[in-house]
FIDO-532620 format. One record per residue (C-alpha): residue number from 1; residue in one letter; x, y, z. Coordinates in steps of 0.25 Angstrom, whole numbers. Layout:
REM FIDO-532620
NODE  nr rest  east north    up
NODE NUM    A     X     Y     Z
...
//
This chain:
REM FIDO-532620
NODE  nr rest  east north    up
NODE   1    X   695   309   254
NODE   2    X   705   319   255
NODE   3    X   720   317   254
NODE   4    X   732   324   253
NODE   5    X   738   325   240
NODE   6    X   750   333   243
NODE   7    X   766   328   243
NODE   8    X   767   318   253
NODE   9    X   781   320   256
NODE  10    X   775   333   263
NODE  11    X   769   326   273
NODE  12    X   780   319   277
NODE  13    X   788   332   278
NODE  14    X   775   340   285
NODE  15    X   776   327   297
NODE  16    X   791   326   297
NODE  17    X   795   312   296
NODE  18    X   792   300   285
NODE  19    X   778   296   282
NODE  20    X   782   288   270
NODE  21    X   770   292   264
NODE  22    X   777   292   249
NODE  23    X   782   280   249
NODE  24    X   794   276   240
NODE  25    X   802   290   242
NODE  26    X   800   290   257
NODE  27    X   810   281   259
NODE  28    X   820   287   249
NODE  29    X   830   300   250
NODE  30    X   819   307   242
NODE  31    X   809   307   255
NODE  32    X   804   322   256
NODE  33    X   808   321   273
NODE  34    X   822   316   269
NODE  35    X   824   328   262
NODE  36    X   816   338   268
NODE  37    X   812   334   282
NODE  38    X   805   347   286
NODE  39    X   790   350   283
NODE  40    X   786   357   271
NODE  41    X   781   372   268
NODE  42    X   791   384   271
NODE  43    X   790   383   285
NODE  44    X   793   369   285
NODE  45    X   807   370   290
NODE  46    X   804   378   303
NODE  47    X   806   371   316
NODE  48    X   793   376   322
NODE  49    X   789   371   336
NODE  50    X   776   361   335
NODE  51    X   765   361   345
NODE  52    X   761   350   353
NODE  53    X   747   351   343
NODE  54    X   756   351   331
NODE  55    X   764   338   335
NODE  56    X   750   332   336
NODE  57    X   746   336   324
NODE  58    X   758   332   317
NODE  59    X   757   319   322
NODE  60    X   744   317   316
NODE  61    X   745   324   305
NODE  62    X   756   314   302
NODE  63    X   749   300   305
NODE  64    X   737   306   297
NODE  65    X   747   306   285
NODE  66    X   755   295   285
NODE  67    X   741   285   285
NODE  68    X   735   295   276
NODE  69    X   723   301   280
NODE  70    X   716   315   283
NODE  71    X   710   318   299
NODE  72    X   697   313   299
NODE  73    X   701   300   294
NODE  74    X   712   301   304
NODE  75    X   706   307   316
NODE  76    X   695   295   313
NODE  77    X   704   284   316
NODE  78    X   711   292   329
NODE  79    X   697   292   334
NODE  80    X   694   277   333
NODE  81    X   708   276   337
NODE  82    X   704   283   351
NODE  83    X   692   274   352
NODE  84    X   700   262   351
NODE  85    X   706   257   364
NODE  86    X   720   257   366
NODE  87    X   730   268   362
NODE  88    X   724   277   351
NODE  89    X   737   281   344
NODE  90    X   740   267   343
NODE  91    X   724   262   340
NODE  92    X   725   275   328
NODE  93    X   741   269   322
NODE  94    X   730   253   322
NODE  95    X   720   262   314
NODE  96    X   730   269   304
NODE  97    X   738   254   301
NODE  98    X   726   246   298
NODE  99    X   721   254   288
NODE 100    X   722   247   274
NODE 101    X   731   259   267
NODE 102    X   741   258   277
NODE 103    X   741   242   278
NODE 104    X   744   244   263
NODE 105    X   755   251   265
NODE 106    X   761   244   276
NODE 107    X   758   231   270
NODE 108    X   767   237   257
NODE 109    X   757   237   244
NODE 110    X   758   252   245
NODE 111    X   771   262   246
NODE 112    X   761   272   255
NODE 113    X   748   273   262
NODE 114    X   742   283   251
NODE 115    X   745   272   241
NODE 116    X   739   262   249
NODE 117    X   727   268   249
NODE 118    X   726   271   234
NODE 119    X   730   256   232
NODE 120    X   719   252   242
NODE 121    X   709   262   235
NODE 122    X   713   256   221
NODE 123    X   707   243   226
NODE 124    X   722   236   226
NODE 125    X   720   229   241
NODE 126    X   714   219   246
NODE 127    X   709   216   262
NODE 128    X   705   203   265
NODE 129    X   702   199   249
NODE 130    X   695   212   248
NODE 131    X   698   223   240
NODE 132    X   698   236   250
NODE 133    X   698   251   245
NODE 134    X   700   259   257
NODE 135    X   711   263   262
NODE 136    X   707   266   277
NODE 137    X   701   251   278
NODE 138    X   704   246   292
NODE 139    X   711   234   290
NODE 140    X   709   222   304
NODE 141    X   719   211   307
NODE 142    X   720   201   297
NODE 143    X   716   209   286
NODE 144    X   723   204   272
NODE 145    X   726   215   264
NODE 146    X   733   213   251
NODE 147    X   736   220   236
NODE 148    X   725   214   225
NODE 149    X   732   204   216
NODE 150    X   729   213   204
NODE 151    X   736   225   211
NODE 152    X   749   219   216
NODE 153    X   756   225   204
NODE 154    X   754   240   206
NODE 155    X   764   250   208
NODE 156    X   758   254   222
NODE 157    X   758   241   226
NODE 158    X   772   238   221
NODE 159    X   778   250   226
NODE 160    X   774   246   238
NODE 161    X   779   233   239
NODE 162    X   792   239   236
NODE 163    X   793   249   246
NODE 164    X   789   241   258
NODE 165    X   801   236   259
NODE 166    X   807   249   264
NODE 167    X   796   251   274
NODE 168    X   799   247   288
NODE 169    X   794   233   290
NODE 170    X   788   224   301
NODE 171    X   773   229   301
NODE 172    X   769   217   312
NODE 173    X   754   220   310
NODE 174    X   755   217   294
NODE 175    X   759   205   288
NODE 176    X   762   207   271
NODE 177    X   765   198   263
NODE 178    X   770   207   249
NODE 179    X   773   193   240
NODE 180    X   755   191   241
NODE 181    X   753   205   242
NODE 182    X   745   202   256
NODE 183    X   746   208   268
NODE 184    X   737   205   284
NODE 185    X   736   215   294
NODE 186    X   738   206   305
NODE 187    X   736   217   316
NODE 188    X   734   231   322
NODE 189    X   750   236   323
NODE 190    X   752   241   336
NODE 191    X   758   256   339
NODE 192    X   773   250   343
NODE 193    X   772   243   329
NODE 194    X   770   256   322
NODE 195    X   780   267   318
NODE 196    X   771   279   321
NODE 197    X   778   292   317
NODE 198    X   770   301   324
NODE 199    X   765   303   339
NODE 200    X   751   296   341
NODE 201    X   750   302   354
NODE 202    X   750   316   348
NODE 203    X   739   312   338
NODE 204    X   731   307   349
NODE 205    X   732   320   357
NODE 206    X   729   328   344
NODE 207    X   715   320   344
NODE 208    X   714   321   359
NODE 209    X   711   335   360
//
């Protein structure tokens, strides 16, 4: 599947706010939106009134990229997430966080979601006792994930581990235990657990129409 391979500090720029999608450097002086919090290009210091469309599209386009993925993919898990009963935007963010990439990450054995997945790709994780490759595996409540004994000395895996520390804590819905290199996702996070950085209700109206 297509990715972006392109600087990643841009994105963060192009959205306007941290999507700590570098890892280490995001949280230093060195941070690209610490220095130049504008979005990039020529043009990208002009003040231009946004439309109502174009908020809703900056929304997604963000959410898209701080979980990694490209629209259909995306647009996918908004369309089960519609299906589902209860509040979409908050069934979608259920969706996004139980995905095994992003339970890596959270759990600590990676320092971002794209090298969560080439960890998980590599073979490096196992779920339940058993190795798993894919990234986008949905993971379900009790679900034991954890880094194979003969990986735990990687440098991924490593960096990792150190920068968790820095990361806000608290993740209710997670339970890690760094020393065994184990982790259980114990539940779906609910939406007042999550710090969402963009406007589900603007996603939701983009899809809508």
């Amino acid at each position: 599947m297509a990715r972006y391979a392109g600087p990643l500090c841009k994105l963060c720029r192009r959205e306007g706010f941290k999507m700590y999608l570098k890892g280490e450097r995001c949280y230093t002086e060195k941070c690209a939106i610490a220095k130049r919090n504008f979005a990039p290009g020529q043009h990208g210091q002009n003040k231009a009134k946004i439309s109502q469309y174009g908020i809703q599209l900056r929304a997604k386009q963000a959410l898209k990229r701080i979980y990694g993925m490209l629209e259909k993919q995306f647009r996918g898990y908004f369309e089960e997430a519609a299906r589902r009963e209860g509040q979409t935007g908050e069934n979608l963010m259920a969706i996004l966080e139980s995905r095994l990439d992003n339970t890596v990450f959270q759990m600590g054995f990676a320092v971002n979601r794209r090298t969560a997945r080439q960890i998980i790709r590599h073979g490096h994780i196992l779920v339940n006792g058993r190795r798993v490759n894919i990234p986008s595996y949905r993971l379900r409540v009790g679900d034991v994930i954890e880094v194979k004994e003969a990986s735990r000395s990687i440098l991924q895996v490593k960096e990792g581990l150190e920068l968790a520390g820095k990361r806000a804590s608290g993740l209710n819905w997670i339970e890690v235990d760094a020393e065994k290199f184990k982790g259980t996702f114990i539940r779906l996070p609910k939406l007042d657990e999550l710090e969402v950085p963009v406007d589900l209700a603007a996603i939701v109206e983009l899809y809508s129409k």
